[in-house]
C-alpha positions in Angstrom: -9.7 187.6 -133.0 -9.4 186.9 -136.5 -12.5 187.1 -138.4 -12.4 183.4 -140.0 -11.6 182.4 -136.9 -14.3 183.8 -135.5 -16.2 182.2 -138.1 -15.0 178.6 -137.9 -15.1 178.4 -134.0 -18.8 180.2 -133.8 -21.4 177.7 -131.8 -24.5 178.2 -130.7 -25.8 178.2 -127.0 -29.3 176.1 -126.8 -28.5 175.3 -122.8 -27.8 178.0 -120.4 -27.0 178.3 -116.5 -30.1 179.1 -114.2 -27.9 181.4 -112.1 -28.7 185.1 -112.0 -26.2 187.7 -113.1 -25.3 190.5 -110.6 -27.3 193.7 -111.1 -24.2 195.7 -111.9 -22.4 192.9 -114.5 -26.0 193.8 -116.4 -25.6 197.6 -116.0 -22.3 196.9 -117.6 -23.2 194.8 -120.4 -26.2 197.5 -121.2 -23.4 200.0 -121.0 -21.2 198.9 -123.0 -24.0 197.7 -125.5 -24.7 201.4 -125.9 -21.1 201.8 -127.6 -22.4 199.6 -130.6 -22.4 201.6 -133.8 -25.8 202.7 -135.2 -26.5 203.9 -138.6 -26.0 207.5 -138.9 -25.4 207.5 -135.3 -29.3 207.2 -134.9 -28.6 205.2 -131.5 -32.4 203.8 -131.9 -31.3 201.3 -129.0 -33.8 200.4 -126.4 -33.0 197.2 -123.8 -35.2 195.0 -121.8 -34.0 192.9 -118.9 -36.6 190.3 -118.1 -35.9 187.9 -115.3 -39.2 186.6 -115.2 -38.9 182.6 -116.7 -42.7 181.9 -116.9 -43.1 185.4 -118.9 -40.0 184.4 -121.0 -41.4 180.5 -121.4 -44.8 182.4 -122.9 -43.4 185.0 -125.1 -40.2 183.5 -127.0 
């Protein structure tokens, strides 16, 4: 994708699906979030699933 494309056709998500995602499409997206270039290749990464609604209702 071009990058002013990517620019132009950007949009924000506000609404999202109450449906759970698999357990392994989340390994997968952790995985492959681990590929992300870091500065220096510090890799400083460190990922949280929460699944919990009420906790996320609280602390975003």
């Amino acid at each position: 994708m071009e990058i002013v494309e990517a620019v132009r056709t950007r949009r924000g998500v506000r609404k999202y699906k109450s449906d759970r995602l698999p357990e392994q499409t989340i390994r997968e997206l952790i995985t492959l979030a681990t590929w992300a270039p870091s500065a220096m290749n510090h890799q400083p990464w460190i990922f949280a699933v929460v699944e919990n609604k009420d906790f996320l209702k609280k602390n975003i």
